[in-house]
TORTOR-981497 format. One record per residue (C-alpha): x, y, z. Coordinates in steps of 0.05 Angstrom, whole numbers, plus 5000, padded with zeros to 4 digits. Example, Ala and Ser with C-alpha at 12.3 -4.5 7.8 and 13.67 -1.06 7.14 Angstrom:
! residues 2
<px->5246; py->4910; pz->5156>
<px->5273; py->4979; pz->5143>
***
This chain:
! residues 469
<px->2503; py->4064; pz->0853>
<px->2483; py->4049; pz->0921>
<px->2449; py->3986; pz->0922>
<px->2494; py->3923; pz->0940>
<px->2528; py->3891; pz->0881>
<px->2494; py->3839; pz->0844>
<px->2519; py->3769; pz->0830>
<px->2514; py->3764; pz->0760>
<px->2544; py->3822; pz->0699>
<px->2478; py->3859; pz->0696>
<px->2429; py->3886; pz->0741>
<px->2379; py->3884; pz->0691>
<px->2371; py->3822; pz->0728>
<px->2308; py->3863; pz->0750>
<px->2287; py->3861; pz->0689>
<px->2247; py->3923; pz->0676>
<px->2196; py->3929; pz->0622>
<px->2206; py->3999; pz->0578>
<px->2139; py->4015; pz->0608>
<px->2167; py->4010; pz->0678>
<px->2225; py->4052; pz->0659>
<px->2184; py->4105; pz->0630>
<px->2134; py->4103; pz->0694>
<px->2195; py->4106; pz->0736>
<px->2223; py->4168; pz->0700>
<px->2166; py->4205; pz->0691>
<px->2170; py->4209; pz->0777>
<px->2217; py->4256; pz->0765>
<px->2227; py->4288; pz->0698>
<px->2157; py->4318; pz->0663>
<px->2144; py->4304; pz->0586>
<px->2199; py->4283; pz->0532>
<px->2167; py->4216; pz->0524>
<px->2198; py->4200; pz->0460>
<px->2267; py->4212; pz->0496>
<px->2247; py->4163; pz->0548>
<px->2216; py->4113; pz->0507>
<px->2282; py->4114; pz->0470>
<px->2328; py->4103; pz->0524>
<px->2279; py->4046; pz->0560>
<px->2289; py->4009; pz->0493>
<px->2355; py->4022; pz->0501>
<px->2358; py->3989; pz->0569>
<px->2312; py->3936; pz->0561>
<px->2354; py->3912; pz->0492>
<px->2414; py->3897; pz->0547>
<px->2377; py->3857; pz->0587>
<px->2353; py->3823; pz->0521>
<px->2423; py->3816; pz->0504>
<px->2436; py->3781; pz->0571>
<px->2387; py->3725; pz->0547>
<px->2405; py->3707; pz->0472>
<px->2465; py->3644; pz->0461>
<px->2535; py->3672; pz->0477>
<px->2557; py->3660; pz->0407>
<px->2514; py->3719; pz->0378>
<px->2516; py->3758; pz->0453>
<px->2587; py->3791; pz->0426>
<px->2565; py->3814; pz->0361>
<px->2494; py->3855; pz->0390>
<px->2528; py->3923; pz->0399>
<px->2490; py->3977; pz->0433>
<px->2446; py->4032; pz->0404>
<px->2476; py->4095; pz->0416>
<px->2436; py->4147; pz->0417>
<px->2434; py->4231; pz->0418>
<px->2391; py->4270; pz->0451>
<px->2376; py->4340; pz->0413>
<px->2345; py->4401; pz->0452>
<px->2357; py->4468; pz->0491>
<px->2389; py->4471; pz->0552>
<px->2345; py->4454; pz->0619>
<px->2292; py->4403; pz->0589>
<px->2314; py->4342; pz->0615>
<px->2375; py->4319; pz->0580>
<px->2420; py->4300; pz->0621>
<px->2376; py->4281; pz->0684>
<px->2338; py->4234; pz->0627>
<px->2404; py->4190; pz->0623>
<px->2424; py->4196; pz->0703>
<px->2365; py->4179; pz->0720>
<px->2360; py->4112; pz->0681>
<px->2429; py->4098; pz->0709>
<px->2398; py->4106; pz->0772>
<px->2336; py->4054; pz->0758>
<px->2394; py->3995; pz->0740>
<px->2454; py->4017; pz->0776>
<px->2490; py->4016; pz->0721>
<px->2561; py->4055; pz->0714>
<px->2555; py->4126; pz->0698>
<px->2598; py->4189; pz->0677>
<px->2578; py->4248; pz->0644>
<px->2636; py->4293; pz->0610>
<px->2640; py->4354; pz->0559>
<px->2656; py->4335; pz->0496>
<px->2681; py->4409; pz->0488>
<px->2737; py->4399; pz->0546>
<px->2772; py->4349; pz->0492>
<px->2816; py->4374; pz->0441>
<px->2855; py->4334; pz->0387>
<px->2921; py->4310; pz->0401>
<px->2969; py->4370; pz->0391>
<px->2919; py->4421; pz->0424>
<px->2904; py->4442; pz->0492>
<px->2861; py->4399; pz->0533>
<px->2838; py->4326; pz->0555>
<px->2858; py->4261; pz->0524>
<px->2782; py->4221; pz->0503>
<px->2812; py->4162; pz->0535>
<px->2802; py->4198; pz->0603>
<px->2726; py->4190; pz->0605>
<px->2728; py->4114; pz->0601>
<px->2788; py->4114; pz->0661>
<px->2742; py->4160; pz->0696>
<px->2691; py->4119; pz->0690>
<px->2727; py->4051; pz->0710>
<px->2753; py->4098; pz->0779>
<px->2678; py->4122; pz->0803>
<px->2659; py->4040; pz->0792>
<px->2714; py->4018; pz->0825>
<px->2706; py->4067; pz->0890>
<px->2632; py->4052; pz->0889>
<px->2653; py->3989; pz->0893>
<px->2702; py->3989; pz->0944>
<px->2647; py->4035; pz->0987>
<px->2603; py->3973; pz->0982>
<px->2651; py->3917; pz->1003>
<px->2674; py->3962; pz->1064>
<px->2600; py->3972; pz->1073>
<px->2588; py->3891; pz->1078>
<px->2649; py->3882; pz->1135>
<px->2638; py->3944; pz->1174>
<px->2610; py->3908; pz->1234>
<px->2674; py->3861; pz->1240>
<px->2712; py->3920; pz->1222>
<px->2698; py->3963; pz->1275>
<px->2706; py->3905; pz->1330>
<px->2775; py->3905; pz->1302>
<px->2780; py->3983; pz->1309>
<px->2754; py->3975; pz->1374>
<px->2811; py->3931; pz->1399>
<px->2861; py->3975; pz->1364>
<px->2827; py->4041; pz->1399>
<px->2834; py->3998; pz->1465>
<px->2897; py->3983; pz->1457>
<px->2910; py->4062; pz->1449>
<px->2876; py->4073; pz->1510>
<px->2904; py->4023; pz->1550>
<px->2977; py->4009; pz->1528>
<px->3001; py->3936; pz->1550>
<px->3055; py->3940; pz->1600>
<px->3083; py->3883; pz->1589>
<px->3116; py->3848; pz->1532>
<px->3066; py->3804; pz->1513>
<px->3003; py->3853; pz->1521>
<px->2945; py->3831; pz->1550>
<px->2907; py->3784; pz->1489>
<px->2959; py->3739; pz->1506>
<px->2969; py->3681; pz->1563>
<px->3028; py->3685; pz->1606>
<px->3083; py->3638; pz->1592>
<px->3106; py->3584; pz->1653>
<px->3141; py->3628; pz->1696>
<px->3166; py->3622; pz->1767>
<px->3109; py->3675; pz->1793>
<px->3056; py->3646; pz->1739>
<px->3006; py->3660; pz->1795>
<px->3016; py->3725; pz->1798>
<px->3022; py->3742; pz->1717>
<px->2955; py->3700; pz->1713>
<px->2931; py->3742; pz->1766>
<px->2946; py->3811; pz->1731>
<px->2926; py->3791; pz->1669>
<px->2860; py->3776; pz->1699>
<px->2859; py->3846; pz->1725>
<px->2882; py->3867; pz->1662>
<px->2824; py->3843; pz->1629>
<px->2778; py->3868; pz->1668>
<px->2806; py->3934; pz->1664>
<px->2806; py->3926; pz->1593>
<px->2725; py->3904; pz->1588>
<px->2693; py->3956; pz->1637>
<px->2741; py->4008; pz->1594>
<px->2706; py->3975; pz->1532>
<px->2633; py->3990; pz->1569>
<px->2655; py->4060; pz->1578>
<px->2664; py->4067; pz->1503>
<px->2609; py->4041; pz->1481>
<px->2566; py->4079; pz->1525>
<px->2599; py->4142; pz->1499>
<px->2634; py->4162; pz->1564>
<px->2698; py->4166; pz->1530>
<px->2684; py->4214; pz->1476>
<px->2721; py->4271; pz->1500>
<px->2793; py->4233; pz->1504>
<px->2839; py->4249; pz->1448>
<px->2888; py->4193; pz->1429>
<px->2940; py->4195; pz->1372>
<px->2929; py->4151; pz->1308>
<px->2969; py->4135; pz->1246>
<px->2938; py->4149; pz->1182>
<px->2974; py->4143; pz->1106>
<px->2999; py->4209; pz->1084>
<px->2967; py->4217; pz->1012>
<px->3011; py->4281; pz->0983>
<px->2956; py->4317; pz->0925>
<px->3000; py->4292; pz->0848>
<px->3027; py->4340; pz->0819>
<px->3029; py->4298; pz->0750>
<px->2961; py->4335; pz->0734>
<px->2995; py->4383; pz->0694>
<px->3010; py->4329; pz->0632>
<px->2940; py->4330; pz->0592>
<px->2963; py->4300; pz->0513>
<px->2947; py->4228; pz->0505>
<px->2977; py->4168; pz->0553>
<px->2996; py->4224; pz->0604>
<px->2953; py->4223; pz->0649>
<px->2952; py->4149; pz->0656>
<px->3033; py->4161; pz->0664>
<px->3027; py->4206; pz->0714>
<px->2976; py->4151; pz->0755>
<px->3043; py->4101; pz->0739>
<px->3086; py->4144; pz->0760>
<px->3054; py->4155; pz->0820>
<px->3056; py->4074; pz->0826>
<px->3122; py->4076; pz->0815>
<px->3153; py->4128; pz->0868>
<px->3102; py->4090; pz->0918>
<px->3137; py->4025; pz->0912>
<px->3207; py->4060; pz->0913>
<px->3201; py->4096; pz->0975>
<px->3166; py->4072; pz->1033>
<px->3093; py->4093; pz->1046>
<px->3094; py->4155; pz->1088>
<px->3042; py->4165; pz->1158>
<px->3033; py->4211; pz->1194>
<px->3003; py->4212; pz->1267>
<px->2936; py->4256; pz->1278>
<px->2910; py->4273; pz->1346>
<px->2830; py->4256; pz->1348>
<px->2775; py->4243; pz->1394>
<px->2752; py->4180; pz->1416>
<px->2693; py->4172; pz->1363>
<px->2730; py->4207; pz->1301>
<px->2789; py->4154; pz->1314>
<px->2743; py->4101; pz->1321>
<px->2716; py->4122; pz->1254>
<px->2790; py->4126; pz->1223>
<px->2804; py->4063; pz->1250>
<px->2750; py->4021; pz->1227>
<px->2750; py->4054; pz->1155>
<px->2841; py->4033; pz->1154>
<px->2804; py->3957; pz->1182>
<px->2749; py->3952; pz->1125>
<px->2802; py->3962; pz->1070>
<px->2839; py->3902; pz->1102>
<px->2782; py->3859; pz->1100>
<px->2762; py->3870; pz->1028>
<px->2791; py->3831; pz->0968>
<px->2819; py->3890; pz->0930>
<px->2826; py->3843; pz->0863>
<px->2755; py->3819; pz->0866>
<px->2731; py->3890; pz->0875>
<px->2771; py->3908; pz->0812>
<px->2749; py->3849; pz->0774>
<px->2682; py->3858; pz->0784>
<px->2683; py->3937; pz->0772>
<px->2710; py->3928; pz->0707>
<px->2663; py->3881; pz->0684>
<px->2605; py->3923; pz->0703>
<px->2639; py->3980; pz->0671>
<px->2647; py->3938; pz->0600>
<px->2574; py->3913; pz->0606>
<px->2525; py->3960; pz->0643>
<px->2572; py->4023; pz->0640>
<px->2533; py->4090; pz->0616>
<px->2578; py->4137; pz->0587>
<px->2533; py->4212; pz->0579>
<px->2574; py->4256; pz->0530>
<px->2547; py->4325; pz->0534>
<px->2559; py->4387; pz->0490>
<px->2569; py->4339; pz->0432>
<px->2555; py->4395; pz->0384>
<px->2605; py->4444; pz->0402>
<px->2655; py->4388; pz->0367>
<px->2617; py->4407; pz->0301>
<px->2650; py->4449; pz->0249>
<px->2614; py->4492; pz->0230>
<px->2640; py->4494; pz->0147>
<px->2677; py->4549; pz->0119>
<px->2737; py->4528; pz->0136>
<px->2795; py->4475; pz->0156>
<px->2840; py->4513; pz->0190>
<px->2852; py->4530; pz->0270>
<px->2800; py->4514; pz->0323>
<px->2754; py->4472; pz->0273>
<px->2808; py->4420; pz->0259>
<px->2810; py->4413; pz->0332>
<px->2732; py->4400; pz->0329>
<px->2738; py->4342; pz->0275>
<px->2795; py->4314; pz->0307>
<px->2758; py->4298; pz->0379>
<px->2704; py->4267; pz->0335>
<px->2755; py->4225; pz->0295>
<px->2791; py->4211; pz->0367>
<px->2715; py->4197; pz->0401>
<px->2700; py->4150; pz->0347>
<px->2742; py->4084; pz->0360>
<px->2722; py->4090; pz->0432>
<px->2641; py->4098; pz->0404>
<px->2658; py->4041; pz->0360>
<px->2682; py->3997; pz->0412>
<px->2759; py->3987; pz->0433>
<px->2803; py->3968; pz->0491>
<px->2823; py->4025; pz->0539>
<px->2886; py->4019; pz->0577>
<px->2877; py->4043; pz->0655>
<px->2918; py->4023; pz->0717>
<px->2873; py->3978; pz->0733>
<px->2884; py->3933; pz->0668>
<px->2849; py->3940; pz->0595>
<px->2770; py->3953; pz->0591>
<px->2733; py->3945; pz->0529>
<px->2682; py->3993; pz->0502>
<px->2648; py->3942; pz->0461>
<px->2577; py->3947; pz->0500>
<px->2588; py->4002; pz->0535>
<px->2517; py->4049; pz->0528>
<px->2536; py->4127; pz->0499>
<px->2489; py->4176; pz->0504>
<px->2503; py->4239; pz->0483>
<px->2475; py->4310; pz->0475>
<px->2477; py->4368; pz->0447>
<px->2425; py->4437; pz->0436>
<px->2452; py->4437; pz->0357>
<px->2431; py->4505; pz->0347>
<px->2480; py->4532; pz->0300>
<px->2491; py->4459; pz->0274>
<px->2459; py->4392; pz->0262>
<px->2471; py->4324; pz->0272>
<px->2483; py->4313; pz->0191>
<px->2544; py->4360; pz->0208>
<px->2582; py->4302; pz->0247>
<px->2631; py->4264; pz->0210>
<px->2598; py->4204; pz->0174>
<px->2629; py->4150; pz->0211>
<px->2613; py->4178; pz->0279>
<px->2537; py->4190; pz->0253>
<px->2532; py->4122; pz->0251>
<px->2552; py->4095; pz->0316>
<px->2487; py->4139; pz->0347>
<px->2431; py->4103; pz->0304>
<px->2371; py->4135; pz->0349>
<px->2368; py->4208; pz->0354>
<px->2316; py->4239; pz->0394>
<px->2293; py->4314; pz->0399>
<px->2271; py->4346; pz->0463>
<px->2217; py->4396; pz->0453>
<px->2224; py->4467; pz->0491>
<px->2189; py->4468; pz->0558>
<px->2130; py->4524; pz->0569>
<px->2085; py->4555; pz->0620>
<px->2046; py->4479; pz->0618>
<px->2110; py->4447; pz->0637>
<px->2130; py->4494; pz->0687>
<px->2064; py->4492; pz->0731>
<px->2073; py->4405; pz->0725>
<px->2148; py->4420; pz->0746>
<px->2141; py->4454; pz->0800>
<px->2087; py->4407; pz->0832>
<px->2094; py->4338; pz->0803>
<px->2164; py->4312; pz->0811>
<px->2178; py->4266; pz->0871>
<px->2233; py->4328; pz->0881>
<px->2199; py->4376; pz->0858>
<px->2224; py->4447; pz->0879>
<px->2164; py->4466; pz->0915>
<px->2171; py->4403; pz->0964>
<px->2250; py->4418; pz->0973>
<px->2232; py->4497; pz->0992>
<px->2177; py->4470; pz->1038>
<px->2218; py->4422; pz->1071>
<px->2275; py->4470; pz->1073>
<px->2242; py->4517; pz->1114>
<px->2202; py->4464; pz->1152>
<px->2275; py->4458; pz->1194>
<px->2267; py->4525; pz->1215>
<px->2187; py->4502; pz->1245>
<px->2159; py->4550; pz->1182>
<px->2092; py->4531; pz->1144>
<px->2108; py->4546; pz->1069>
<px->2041; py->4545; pz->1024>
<px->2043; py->4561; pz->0957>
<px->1967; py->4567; pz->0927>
<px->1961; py->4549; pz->0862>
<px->1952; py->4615; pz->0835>
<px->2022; py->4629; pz->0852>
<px->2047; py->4571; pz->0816>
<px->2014; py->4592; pz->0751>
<px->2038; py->4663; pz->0759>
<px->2110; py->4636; pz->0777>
<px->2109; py->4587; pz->0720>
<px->2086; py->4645; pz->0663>
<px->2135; py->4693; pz->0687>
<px->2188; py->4640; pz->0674>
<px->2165; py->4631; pz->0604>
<px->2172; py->4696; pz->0584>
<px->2228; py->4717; pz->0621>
<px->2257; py->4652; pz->0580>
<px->2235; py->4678; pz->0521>
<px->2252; py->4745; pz->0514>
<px->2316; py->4738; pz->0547>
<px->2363; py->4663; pz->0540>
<px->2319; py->4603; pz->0537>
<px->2348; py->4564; pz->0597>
<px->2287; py->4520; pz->0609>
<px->2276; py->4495; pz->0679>
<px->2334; py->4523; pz->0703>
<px->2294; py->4598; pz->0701>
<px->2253; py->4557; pz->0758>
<px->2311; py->4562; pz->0810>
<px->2335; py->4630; pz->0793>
<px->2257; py->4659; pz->0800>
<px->2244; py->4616; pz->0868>
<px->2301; py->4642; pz->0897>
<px->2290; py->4712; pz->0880>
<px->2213; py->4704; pz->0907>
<px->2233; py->4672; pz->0968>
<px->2298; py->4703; pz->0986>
<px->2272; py->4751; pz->1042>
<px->2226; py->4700; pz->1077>
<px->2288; py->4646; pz->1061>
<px->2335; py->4706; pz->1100>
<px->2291; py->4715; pz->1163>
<px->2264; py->4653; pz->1178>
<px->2296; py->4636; pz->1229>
<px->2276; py->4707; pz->1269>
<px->2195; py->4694; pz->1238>
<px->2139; py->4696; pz->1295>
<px->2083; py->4681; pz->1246>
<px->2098; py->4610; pz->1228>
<px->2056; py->4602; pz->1165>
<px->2077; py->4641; pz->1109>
<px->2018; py->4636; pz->1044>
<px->2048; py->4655; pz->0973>
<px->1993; py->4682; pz->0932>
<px->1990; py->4715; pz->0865>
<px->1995; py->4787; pz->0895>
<px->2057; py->4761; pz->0936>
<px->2093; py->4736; pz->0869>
<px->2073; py->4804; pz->0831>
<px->2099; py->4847; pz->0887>
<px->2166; py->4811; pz->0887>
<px->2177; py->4793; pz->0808>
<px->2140; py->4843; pz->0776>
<px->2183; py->4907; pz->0771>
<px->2243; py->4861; pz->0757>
<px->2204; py->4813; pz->0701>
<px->2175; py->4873; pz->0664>
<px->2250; py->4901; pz->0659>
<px->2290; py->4868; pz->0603>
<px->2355; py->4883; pz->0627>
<px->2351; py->4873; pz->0701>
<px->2314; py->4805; pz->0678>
<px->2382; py->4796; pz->0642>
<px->2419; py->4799; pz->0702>
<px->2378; py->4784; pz->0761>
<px->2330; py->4728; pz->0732>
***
């Protein structure tokens, strides 16, 4: 979400083929093709939607779909990343941090106002972005006017009235000016950055309505926030800065002024109801698990039955105004170990039509991890210590050794997938990591002795694998 906003509803006013997707995702997350083929189609039938009479656009709901697999194969990057590639609206929550009405925990409403918030600042970020450079002229003249109070009572932007010494107001005015411009040079040729002056900023006390959690609450804390603001006026308070951080404040209070906050909220909220990407993880730790319909599982079956009108497609009440959920694209996902996707309540089974299983990654996928990705973690250790002026090389031999140690540490201990990547790297590199900045031999060469002598008491050991990998 950092692109400028588009005129029209939809970015998929780029228009990208599912083959494009999947090209563009597999820069950054190795195998699962059948996930990404499923969640291009998923994308490019939006775009297709854009294009059909408006009469049938309404009735084309989206395919939901779940993604099925272990933790650490790609899940959740698979659907961030596609939201990414369109700029589309995106939240991912727990399904396991909602509880049914009654019981402790969130209200399922929340995720769709959570969503409408991050569009809306992303937003707002944008259309302050667009009118920074007449914002901070403004700010300028304000931190001017901070440096150089106006001594008289019309300051100096203004012309002197008739008066019977007009030649000499005209004439200190003039001077005024001038003082005024060459002060302007000094600031802008950073001379004045050591000043402090004293600026007002809004005083925005933390809520404390975060307590409330059961449904409606939390939207009636955000109104009762609303409320108290309009009865009371809007406490500042005055903050002592330098010269470039009050510039800064000052042209951020000037960019909110410029922007039409309605517009941004208009056009949020319709992004939100037609591109919006709502990732719902953990889905199957709201299974029951059978045996029983009493305590914790009715909670379970009742954040399904609560998830499902909002799946389905209904109207969401926020401060902003109502949002619909009609086209709004879920995507949820789950490990389902001890459960299946049969095990969901009927009605909610069918609202996620395509279901998609991630296979396990192994010593293969590690070595393409670790090397491939446009991020991969080898070129974000390299560049890491590149600040410091070290030469990291990693042969390839190390990588192979690095990537079968992490398959079998995964599988005799928890099968945490690429995630075992990080924890290994940083046990391998955390001396070199520790004294680089103190190194006088600039180049430092992993090989396959250097990634035995530093994992291979610890990988052998079951339980200090446990704990330390």
């Amino acid at each position: 979400m950092a692109n400028p906003p588009v005129a029209g509803p939809l970015v998929a006013a780029r228009a990208l083929k599912p083959a494009e997707i999947v090209a563009a995702l597999d820069a950054y997350i190795v195998g699962q093709e059948r996930a990404k083929r499923a969640v291009a189609v998923a994308l490019r039938n939006r775009y297709r939607r854009q294009q059909v009479p408006p009469e049938l656009r309404e009735e084309i709901a989206p395919k939901n779909i779940i993604l099925i697999g272990p933790t650490g194969v790609g899940k959740t990057e698979i659907a961030r990343r596609l939201s990414m590639l369109t700029d589309s609206p995106f939240h991912k929550v727990e399904a396991s941090k909602f509880t049914e009405v009654g019981y402790v925990g969130r209200d399922v409403e929340s995720m769709v106002r959570e969503l409408v918030d991050l569009t809306i600042g992303a937003f707002r970020a944008r259309e302050q972005e667009t009118v920074r450079d007449k914002a901070r002229l403004l700010a300028e003249e304000r931190l001017l006017d901070l440096l150089l109070p106006a001594t008289g009572p019309r300051g100096f932007g203004r012309a002197p009235a008739a008066a019977p010494h007009a030649v000499e107001e005209t004439a200190a005015h003039a001077e005024a000016t001038s003082t005024r411009e060459k002060l302007r040079g000094m600031l802008r040729e950073g001379k004045l950055d050591e000043r402090i002056v004293e600026v007002e900023t809004a005083d925005t006390p933390v809520p404390l309505v975060e307590v409330f959690s059961n449904t409606g609450f939390e939207e009636l804390g955000i109104q009762f926030k609303d409320m108290l603001g309009n009865l009371f006026p809007r406490s500042v308070k005055k903050r002592r800065l330098k010269v470039p951080e009050a510039l800064e404040v000052l042209t951020q209070q000037e960019s909110q002024r410029l922007i039409d906050q309605d517009r941004v909220v208009r056009r949020a909220i319709e992004r939100v109801e037609q591109a919006g990407i709502l990732f719902i993880d953990e889905i199957d730790k709201i299974v029951s698990r059978g045996g029983g319909g009493h305590g914790p599982e009715v909670s379970r079956e009742g954040v399904q039955r609560d998830l499902l009108p909002i799946v389905e497609g209904c109207t969401v009440n926020t401060k902003y105004g109502p949002v619909k959920t009609d086209h709004i694209l879920f995507i949820a996902a789950g490990a389902f170990h001890t459960v299946k996707p049969a095990d969901l309540i009927p009605e909610l089974q069918g609202r996620f039509p395509i279901r998609v299983e991630l296979s396990a990654l192994g010593q293969e996928e590690f070595v393409r991890i670790l090397t491939e990705p446009r991020n991969a973690l080898l070129l974000q250790y390299r560049a890491l210590l590149a600040t410091e002026g070290i030469e990291l090389e990693i042969l390839p031999e190390a990588v192979e050794e690095i990537a079968r140690i992490a398959h079998e540490v995964n599988a005799r201990t928890e099968n945490i997938g690429a995630r075992r990547l990080h924890t290994i790297l940083e046990r391998l590199l955390e001396d070199v990591l520790f004294d680089a900045p103190d190194l006088s031999e600039k180049r430092v060469v992993v090989d396959r002795a250097f990634v035995a002598g530093r994992l291979k008491d610890v990988a052998e050991n079951e339980d200090l694998s446990r704990y330390i990998l």
